[in-house]
VODOPA-224594 format. One record per residue (C-alpha): residue number from 1; residue in one letter; x, y, z. Coordinates in Angstrom, 2 decimals. Layout:
% residues N
  num  residu        x        y        z
  NUM       a        X        Y        Z
...
% end
This chain:
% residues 73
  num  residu        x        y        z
    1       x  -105.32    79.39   102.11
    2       x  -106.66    77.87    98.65
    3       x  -104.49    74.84    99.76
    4       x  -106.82    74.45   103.22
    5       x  -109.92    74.32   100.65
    6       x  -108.93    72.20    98.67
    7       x  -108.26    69.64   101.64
    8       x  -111.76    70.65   102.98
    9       x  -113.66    69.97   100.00
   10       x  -111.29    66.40    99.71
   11       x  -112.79    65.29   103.01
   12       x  -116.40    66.04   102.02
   13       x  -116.26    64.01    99.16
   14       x  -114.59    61.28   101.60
   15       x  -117.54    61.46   103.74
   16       x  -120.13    61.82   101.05
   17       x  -118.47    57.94    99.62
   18       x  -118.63    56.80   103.42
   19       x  -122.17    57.68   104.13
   20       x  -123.29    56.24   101.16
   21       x  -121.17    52.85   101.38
   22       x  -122.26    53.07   105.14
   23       x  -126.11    53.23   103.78
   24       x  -125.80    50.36   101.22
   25       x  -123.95    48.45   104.00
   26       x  -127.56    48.65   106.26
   27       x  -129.56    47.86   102.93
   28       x  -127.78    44.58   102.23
   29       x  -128.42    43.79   105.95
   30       x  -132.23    44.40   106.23
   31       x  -132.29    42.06   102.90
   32       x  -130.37    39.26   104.62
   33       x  -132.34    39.71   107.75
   34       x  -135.75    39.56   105.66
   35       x  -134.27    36.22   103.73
   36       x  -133.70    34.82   107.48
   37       x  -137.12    35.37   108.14
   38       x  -138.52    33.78   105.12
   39       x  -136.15    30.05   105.47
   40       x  -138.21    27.16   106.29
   41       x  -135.47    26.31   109.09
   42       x  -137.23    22.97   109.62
   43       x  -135.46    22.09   107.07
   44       x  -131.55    21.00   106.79
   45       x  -131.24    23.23   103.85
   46       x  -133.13    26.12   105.68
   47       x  -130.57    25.83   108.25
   48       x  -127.74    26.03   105.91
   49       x  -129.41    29.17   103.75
   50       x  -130.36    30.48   107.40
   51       x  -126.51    30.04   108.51
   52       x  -125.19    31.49   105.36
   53       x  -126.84    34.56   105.18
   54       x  -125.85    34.79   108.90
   55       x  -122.44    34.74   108.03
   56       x  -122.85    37.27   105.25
   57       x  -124.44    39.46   107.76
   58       x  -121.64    38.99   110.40
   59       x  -119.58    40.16   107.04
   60       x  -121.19    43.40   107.04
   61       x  -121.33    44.41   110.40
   62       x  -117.37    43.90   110.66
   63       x  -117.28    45.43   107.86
   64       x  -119.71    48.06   109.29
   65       x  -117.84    48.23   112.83
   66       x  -113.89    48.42   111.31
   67       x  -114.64    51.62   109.27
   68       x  -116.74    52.79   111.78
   69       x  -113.79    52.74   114.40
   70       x  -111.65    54.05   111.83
   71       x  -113.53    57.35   111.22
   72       x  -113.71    58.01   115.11
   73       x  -109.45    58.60   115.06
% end
């Protein structure tokens, strides 16, 4: 029985890391979206800054969706 705790409390540490990865994930987003917002994208090097954090974005939310579908198994 002391075996099955010790697997229990190994799991909630698991998904204590997760959550908080999982939170820091959304930060880095809302940052990248507020960046978007502020380009010039007039500008050819607004575009490029505008595309780039669009790409780091796109970065997160795979990164966001794989261990998302992982945890659902």
């Amino acid at each position: 029985m002391s075996d099955e705790k010790k697997v229990l409390i190994d799991v909630d540490i698991k998904a204590t890391a997760a959550l908080k990865e999982l939170a820091e994930l959304r930060i880095k987003a809302d940052e990248l979206r507020k960046a978007q917002k502020e380009l010039d994208t007039t500008t050819e090097e607004g575009r490029t800054q505008y595309d780039e954090r669009g790409q780091e974005l796109n970065g997160i939310f795979e990164s966001y969706f794989c261990y998302h579908s992982n945890t659902k198994k």
